[in-house]
C-alpha positions in Angstrom: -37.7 -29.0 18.6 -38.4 -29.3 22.1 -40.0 -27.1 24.8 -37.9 -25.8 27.7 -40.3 -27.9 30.1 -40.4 -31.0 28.0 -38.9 -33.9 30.6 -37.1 -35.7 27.7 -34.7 -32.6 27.3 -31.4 -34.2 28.9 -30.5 -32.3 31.6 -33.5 -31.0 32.3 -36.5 -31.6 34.5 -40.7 -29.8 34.3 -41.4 -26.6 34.8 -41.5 -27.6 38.6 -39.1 -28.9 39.5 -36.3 -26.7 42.1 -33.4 -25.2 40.5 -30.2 -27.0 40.9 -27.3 -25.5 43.0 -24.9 -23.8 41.3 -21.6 -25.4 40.2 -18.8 -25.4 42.6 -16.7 -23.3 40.8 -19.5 -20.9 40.8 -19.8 -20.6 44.5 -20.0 -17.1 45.7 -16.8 -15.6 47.1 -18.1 -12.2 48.9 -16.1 -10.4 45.8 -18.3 -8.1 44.1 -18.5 -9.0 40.3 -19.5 -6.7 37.4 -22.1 -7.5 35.2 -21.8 -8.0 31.3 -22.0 -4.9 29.3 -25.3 -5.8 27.9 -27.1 -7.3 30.8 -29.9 -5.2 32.1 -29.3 -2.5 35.2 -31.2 -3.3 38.3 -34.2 -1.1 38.6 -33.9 -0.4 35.3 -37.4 -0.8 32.7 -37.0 -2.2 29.7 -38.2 0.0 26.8 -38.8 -1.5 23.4 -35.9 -0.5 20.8 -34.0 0.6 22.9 -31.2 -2.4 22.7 -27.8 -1.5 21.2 -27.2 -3.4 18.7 -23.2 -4.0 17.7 -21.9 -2.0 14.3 -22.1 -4.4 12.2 -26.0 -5.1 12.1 -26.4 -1.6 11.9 -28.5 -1.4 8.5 -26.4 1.8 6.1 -28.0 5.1 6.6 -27.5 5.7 2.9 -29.3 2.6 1.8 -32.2 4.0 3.3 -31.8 7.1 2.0 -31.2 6.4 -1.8 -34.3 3.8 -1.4 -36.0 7.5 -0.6 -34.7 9.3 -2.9 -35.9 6.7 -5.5 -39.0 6.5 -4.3 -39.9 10.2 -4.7 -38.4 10.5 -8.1 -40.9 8.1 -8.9 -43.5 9.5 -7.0 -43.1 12.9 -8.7 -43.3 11.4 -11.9 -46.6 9.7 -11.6 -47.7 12.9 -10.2 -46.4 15.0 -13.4 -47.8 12.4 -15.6 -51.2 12.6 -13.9 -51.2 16.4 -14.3 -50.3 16.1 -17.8 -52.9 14.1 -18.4 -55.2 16.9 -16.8 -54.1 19.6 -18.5 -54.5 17.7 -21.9 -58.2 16.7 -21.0 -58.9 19.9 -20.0 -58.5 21.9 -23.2 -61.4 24.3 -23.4 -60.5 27.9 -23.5 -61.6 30.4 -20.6 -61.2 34.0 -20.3 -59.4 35.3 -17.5 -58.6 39.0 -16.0 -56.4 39.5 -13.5 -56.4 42.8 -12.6 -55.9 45.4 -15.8 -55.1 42.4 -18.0 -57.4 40.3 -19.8 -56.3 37.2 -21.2 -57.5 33.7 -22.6 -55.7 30.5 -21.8 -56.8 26.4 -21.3 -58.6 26.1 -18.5 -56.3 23.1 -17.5 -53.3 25.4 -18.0 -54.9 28.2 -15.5 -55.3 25.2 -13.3 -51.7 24.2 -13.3 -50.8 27.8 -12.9 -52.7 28.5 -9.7 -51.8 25.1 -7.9 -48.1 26.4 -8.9 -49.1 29.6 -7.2 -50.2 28.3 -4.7 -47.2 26.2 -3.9 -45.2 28.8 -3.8 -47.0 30.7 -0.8 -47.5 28.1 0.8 -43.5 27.6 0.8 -42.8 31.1 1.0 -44.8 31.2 4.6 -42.8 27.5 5.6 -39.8 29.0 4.4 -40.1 32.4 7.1 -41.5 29.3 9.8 -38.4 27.7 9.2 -36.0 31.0 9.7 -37.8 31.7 12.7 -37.6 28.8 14.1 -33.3 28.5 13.4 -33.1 31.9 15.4 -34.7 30.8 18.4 -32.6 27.7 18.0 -29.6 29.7 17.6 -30.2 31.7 20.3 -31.4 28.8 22.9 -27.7 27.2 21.9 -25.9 30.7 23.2 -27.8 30.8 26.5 -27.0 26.7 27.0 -23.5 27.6 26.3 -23.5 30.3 28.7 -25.0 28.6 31.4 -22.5 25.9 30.5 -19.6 28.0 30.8 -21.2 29.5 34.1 -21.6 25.8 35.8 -18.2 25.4 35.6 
């Protein structure tokens, strides 16, 4: 393959040389011409990704997401086959008492059990972030739609 400023390139000259004038038929005419859809607007920066590309290189939003959804399901059960292999390692009894009862259990078990707890606050206080955050989103949408209706 040859370089754009390779001299044996037919048609072509170096890097130096002066720009040829343009074809006669190209000759400008004083009519004002649009420019193609995809050509750049003057002024305009160019931002990386950005480019529209046309529907059919698009890559299928589900793809992607079954690829995900696949991908966690086999995340998850490395991750329950690691904790199984915890609580099975971890079979000496402890005694526990939580508050007027008193009970012995594994100690991997209790383990298990108070990650579990755990996980469950922690989505308990996500899950009130979460509800918080949809009313202040539902009530930002009413005020844009009055101002909306207001502007017109």
């Amino acid at each position: 393959m040859t370089s754009p400023d390779d001299p044996t390139r037919p048609g072509e000259g170096t890097r130096d040389a002066q720009p040829s004038a343009p074809p006669a038929g190209d000759a400008p005419t004083g009519r004002r011409t649009t420019p193609p859809a995809d050509a750049p607007r003057p002024g305009a920066e160019h931002r990386p990704g950005t480019e529209r590309r046309p529907a059919a290189e698009t890559p299928e939003a589900g793809g992607r997401k079954t690829a995900g959804l696949w991908l966690s399901l086999i995340l998850g059960a490395i991750v329950l086959v690691l904790l199984l292999i915890f609580v099975l390692q971890n079979t000496a009894t402890a005694h526990f008492a939580y508050f007027a009862a008193e009970f012995d259990m594994q100690l991997g078990v209790a383990m298990l059990l108070a990650a579990i707890a755990g996980a469950l606050v922690m989505a308990l206080v996500g899950s009130v972030r979460m509800v918080q955050m949809s009313w202040t989103i539902r009530k930002l949408r009413k005020q844009q739609e009055k101002i909306h209706r207001t502007t017109r």
